[in-house]
C-alpha positions in Angstrom: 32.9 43.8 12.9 31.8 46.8 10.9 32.5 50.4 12.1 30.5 53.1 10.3 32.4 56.8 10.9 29.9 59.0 9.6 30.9 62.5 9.5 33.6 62.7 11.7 37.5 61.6 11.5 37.6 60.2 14.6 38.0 56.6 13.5 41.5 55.5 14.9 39.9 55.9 18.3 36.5 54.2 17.6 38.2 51.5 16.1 40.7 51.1 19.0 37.5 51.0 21.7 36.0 48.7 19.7 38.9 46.4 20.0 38.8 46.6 23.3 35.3 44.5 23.4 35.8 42.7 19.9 39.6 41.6 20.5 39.7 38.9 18.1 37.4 40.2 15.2 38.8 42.5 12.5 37.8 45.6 12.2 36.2 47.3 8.8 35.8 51.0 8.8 33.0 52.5 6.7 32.0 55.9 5.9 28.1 54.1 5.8 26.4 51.3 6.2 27.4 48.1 3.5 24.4 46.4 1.8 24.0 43.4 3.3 26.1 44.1 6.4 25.5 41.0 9.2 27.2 40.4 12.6 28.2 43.4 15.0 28.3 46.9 13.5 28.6 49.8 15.5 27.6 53.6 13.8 29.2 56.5 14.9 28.3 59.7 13.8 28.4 63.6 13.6 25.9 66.3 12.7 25.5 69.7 12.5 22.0 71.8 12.3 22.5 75.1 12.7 23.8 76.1 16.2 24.1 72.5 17.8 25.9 69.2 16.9 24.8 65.8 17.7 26.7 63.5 18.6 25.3 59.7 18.4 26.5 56.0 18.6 24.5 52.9 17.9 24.9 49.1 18.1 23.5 46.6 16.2 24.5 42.9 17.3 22.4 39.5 17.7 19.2 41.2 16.2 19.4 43.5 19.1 20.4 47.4 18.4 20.5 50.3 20.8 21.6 53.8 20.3 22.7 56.6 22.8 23.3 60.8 21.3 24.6 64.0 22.8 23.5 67.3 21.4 25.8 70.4 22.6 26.6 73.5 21.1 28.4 73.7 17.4 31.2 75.6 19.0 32.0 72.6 20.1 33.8 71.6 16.5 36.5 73.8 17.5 37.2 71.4 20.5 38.2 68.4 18.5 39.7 66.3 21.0 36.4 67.2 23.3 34.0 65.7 20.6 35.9 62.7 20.1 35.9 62.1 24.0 31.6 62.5 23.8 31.9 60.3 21.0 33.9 57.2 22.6 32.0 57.7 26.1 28.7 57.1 24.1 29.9 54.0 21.9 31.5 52.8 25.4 28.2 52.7 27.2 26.6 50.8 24.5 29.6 48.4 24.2 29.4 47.9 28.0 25.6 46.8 28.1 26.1 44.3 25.1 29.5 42.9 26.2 28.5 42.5 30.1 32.6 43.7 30.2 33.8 47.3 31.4 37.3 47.7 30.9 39.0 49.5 34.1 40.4 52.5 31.9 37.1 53.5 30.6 38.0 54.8 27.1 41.3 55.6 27.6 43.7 53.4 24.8 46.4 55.7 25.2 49.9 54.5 26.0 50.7 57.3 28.7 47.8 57.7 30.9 50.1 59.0 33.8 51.6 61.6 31.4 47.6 62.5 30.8 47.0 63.0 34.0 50.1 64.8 35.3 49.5 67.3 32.9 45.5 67.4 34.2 46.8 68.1 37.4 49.1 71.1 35.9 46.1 72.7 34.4 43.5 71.8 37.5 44.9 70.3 40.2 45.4 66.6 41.1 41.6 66.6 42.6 39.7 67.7 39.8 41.8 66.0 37.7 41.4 62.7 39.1 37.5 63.3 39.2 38.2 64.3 35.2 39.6 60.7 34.8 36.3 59.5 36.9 33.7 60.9 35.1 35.5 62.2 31.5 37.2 59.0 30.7 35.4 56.6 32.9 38.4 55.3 34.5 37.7 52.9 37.4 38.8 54.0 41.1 41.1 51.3 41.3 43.2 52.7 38.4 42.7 56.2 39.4 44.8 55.1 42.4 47.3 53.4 40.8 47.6 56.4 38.4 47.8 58.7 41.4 49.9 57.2 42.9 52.5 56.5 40.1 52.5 59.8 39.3 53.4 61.0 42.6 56.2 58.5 43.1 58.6 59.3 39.7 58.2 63.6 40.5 61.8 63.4 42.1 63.0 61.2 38.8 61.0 63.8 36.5 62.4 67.0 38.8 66.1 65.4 37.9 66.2 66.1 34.5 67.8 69.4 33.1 67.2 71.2 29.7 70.1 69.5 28.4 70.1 66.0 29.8 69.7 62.9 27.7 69.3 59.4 28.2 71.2 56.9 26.0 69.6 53.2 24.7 71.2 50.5 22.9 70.0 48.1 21.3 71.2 43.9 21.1 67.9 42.3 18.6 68.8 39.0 19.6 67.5 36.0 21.8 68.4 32.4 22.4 64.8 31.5 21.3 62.1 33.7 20.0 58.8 33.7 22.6 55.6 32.7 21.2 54.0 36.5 22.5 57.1 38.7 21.1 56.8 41.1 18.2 60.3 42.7 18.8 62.7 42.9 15.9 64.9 40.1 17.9 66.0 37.0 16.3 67.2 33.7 17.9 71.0 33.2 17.9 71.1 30.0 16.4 69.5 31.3 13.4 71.1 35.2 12.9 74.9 33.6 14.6 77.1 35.0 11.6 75.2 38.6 12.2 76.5 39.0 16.1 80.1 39.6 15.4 79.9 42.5 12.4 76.3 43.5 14.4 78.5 44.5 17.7 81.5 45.8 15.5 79.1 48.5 13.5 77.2 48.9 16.6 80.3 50.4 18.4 81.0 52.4 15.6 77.3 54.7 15.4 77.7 54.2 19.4 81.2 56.7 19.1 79.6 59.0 16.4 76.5 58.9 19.0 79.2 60.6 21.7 80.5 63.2 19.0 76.9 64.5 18.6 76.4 64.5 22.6 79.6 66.2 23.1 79.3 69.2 20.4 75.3 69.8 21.7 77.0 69.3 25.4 74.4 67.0 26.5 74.3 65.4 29.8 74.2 61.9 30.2 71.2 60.9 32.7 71.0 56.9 32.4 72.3 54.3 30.2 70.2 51.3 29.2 71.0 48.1 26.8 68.0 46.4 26.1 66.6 44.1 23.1 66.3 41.2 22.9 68.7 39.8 25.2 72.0 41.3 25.6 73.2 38.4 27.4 73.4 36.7 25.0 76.6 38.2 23.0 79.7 36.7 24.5 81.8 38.0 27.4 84.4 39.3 24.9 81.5 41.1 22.8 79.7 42.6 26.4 83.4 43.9 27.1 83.9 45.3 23.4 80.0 47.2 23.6 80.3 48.2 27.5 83.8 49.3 27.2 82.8 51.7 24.3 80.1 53.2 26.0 82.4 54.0 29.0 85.0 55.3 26.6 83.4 57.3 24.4 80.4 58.9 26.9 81.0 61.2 29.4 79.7 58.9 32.6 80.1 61.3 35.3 76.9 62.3 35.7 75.2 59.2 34.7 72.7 58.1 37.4 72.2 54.2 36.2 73.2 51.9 33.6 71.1 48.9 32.7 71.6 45.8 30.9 69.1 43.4 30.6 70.0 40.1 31.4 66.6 38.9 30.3 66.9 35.0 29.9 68.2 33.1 33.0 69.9 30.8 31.0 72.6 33.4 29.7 73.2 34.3 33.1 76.9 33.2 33.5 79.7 34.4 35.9 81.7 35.3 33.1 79.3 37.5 31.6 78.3 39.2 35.2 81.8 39.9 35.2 82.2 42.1 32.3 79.0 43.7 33.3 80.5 44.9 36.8 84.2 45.3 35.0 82.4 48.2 32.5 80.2 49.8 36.0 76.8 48.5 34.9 74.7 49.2 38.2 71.1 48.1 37.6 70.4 44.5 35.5 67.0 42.8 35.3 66.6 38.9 34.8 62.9 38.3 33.3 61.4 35.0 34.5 57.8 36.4 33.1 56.5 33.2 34.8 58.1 30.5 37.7 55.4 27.6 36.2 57.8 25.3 34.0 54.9 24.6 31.8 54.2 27.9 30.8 57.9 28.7 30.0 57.5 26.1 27.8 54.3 27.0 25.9 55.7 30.5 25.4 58.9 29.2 23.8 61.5 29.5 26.7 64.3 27.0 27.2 65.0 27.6 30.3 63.3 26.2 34.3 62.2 28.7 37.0 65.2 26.9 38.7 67.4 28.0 36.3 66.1 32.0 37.2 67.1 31.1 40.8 70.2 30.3 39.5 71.0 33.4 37.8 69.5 35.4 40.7 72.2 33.7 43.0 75.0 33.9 40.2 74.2 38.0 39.9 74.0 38.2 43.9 77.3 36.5 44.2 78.3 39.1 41.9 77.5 42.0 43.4 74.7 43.3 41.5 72.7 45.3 44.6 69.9 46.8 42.0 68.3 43.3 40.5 64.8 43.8 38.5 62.1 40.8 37.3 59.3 41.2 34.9 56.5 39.3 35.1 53.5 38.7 32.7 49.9 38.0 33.7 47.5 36.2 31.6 50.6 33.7 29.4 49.0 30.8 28.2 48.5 27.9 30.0 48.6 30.1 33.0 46.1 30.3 35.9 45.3 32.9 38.3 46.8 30.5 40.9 49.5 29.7 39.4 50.9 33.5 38.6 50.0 33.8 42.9 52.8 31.4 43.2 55.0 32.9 41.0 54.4 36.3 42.4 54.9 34.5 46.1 58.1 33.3 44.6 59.6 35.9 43.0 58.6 38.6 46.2 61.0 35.9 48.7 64.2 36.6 46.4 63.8 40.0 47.2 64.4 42.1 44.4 65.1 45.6 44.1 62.1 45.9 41.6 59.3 44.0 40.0 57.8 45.2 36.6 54.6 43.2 36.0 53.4 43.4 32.3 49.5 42.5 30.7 50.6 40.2 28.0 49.6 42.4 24.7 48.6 40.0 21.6 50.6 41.7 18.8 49.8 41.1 15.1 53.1 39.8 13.8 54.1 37.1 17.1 54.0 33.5 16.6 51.1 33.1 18.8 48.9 35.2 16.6 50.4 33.9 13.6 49.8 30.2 14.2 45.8 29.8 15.1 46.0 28.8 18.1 43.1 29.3 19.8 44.4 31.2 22.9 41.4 33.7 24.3 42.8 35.4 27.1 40.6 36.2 30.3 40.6 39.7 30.9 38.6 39.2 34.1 41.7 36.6 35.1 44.3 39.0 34.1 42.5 41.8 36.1 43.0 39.3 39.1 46.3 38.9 38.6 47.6 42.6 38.6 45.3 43.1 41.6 47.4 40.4 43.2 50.4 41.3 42.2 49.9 45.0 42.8 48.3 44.0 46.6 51.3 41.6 47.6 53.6 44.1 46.4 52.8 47.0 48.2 52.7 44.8 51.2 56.2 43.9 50.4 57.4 47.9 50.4 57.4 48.5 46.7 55.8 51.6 45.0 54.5 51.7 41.8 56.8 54.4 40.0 56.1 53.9 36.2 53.3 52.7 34.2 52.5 52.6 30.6 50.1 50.5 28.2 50.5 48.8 25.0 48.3 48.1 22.0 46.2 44.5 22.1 46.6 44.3 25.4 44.4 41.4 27.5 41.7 43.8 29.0 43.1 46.9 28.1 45.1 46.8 31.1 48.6 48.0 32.2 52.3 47.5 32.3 53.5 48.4 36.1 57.4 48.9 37.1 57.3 48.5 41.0 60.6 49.4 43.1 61.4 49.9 46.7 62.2 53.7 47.4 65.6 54.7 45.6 65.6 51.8 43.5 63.7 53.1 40.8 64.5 53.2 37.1 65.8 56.3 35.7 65.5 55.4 32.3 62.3 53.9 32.7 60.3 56.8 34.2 62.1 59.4 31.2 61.6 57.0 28.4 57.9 56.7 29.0 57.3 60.4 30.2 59.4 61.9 27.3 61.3 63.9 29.9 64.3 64.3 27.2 66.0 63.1 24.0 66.7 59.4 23.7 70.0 58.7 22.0 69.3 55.6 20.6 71.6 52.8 18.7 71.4 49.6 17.1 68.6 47.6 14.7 64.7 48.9 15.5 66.3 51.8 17.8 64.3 55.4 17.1 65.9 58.4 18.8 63.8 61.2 20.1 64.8 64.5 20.2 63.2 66.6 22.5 63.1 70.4 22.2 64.2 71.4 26.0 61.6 74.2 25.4 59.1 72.8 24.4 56.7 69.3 24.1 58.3 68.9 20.3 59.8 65.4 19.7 61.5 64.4 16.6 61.8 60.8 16.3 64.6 59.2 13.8 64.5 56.0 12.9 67.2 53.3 12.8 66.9 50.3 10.0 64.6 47.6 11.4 66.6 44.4 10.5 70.2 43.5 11.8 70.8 42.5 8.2 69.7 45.7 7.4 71.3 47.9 9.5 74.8 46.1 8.5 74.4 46.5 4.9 73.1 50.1 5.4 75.0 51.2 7.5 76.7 54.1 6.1 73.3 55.4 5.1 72.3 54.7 8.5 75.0 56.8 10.4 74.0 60.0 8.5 70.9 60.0 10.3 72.8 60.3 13.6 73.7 64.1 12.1 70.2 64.7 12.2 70.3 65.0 15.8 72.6 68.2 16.0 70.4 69.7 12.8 67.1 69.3 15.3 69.0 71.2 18.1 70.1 73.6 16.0 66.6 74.3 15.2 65.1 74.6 18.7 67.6 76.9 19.7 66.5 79.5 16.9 
């Protein structure tokens, strides 16, 4: 697909609507028209004569071409963000009409749309803003009230947070196998083993220099969370080793939840449920993503939905009272029926929360990578998060966080449900931005928020466990970056 940006710098959102109708074409911006162009090209452009500026869009596809335009005033141009919005509504329409397909966002492709339109509601009020999502961004009712009601349901996590709270998140790039949809820096075990042990040893070391910078700013710890990956899958002895230096080193007093994921039922052991509860872990969440068998397999999981009911039991047995799932609509080989079931399934353990992800279709997984010709329904993954987002609510959760991700099926969502008071802390300041994220470990980026302001100053970890072992002195001298961006808000 060619897109033609004439006159305007607004192509990193054209290009991002189109993607949203043309998900498996590439895209090639243009400044004009190539000789010889064929198949779907879309023009977008913007002029000025004298004291007006049109706007216009036009689509060419199948021999067929239409064209929609906005003139307003040339004032306008100082309004950047407002031009760009006229813009994508116009190239939306036309996209609409050809692809017989309206995405339920309109043309929002953000990844915060719940930040957008809490800060909407700060500047208008939550009515007008909500008409503002209607009719500016052409968000469908059904979203409006999810957004609605998300954002009303993490205020008392958001009111929480003090000017010098943080949040802390570690990070374990490692999995028993490597699903066919990830695009995380995690590698399987059986191929990084000889990495784990000097991985966990340096890991605890930037996780005590981490502390030192926490304690001089005098930061406050709000919630802990070890992701990946799959941090089940160190041993007990290495869980105890990384657990017990975050309880040693950090100040836990105030801490309102610490999370591990215990993603893969099959490293669900009592052994390693053990060291989580020795080390005051209060919140874990084991990720079936689907209860069909035949779908685990396609995606490149080992282990059977009866192993998830396993672990389930196993962590219950334990005493883990705060227990979340994640779910995935539109996996391959999966069927609107058959995520019903798993939903059904999955709502009679009775969790504490459910977090139901659109799977996104990122450049560098395997199933992008290896041609197989998987063409997700949007309209089937649509029916899925209705489902799921119906039977839910029914059940007593609320939705309390929400966020999207790039090549996602449909444009759609990522929803974290909970029952009241079992929400995630760390989930709801991570995607808001609330504070600074401390964060450790291969592919982690800490974000240092100024407590006065919206500025965020993101510093990057080394990508690679390889990498962050053999630069790992050069690594830890970004940690002292952290107390050099403080020092600088507080001028």
């Amino acid at each position: 697909m060619t897109l033609i940006a004439d006159g305007h710098p607004f192509h990193y959102e054209m290009e991002n609507l189109c993607r949203l109708f043309f998900p498996y074409e590439s895209i090639r911006t243009v400044a004009q028209a190539p000789d010889g162009a064929d198949g779907v090209a879309a023009y977008t452009g913007m002029r000025r004569d004298g004291n007006a500026l049109t706007l216009t869009a036009r689509l060419s596809a199948g021999g067929r071409s239409s064209e929609a335009s906005r003139t307003v005033p040339a004032a306008a141009l100082g309004r950047e963000k407002e031009c760009e919005r006229i813009l994508a509504v116009l190239l939306f329409g036309l996209l609409v009409r050809e692809c017989g397909f309206r995405p339920q966002w309109g043309i929002l492709t953000g990844v915060r749309p719940i930040k957008l339109l809490r800060r909407l509601s700060e500047e208008m009020g939550t009515q007008r803003a909500a008409e503002r999502f209607r009719s500016g961004f052409l968000v469908s009712p059904e979203k409006i009230r999810l957004s609605l009601s998300t954002m009303e349901n993490e205020k008392r996590i958001l009111s929480l947070s003090r000017p010098d709270s943080y949040s802390l998140y570690v990070s374990i790039p490692f999995c028993p196998t490597r699903c066919s949809y990830c695009s995380f820096v995690s590698q399987s075990v059986g191929r990084a083993e000889k990495l784990v042990a000097p991985y966990v040893e340096l890991l605890c070391r930037e996780l005590s220099a981490a502390a030192r910078v926490a304690r001089e700013l005098s930061l406050r710890l709000e919630s802990v969370y070890v992701g990946g990956g799959t941090p089940t899958t160190l041993s007990p002895e290495q869980l105890s080793a990384l657990l017990g230096t975050i309880r040693e080193r950090f100040d836990l007093t105030p801490c309102r939840e610490f999370t591990v994921e215990a993603g893969r039922p099959d490293t669900v052991t009592p052994e390693r449920l053990a060291a989580l509860k020795r080390y005051g872990v209060t919140r874990i969440s084991i990720n079936p993503q689907t209860m069909n068998d035949e779908v685990l397999r396609r995606i490149g999981r080992k282990h059977t939905s009866a192993q998830t009911l396993e672990a389930f039991a196993l962590a219950r047995r334990a005493g883990f009272g705060n227990i979340n799932m994640d779910l995935i609509a539109g996996l391959p080989g999966d069927s609107l029926e058959s995520f019903r079931e798993t939903v059904r399934r999955v709502l009679a353990l009775g969790p504490e929360s459910v977090t139901v992800h659109t799977l996104a279709l990122k450049r560098s997984s395997r199933l992008n990578l290896s041609g197989e010709d998987f063409h997700p329904d949007p309209g089937a993954a649509a029916g899925m998060l209705d489902f799921a987002g119906e039977n839910l609510f029914a059940a007593g959760y609320r939705p309390y966080y929400l966020y999207r991700q790039s090549r996602m099926v449909g444009n759609l969502e990522n929803t974290g449900w909970a029952k009241p008071g079992y929400e995630s802390y760390y989930n709801v300041y991570v995607m808001d931005e609330t504070h600074t994220i401390l964060a450790c470990g291969a592919g982690a980026v800490t974000k240092v928020r100024d407590p006065g302001s919206d500025r965020l100053k993101r510093i990057f970890n080394f990508k690679y466990p390889y990498e962050y072992i053999s630069r790992h002195e050069e690594m830890m001298t970004r940690k002292k970056q952290v107390k050099q961006e403080y020092d600088q808000f507080r001028k």
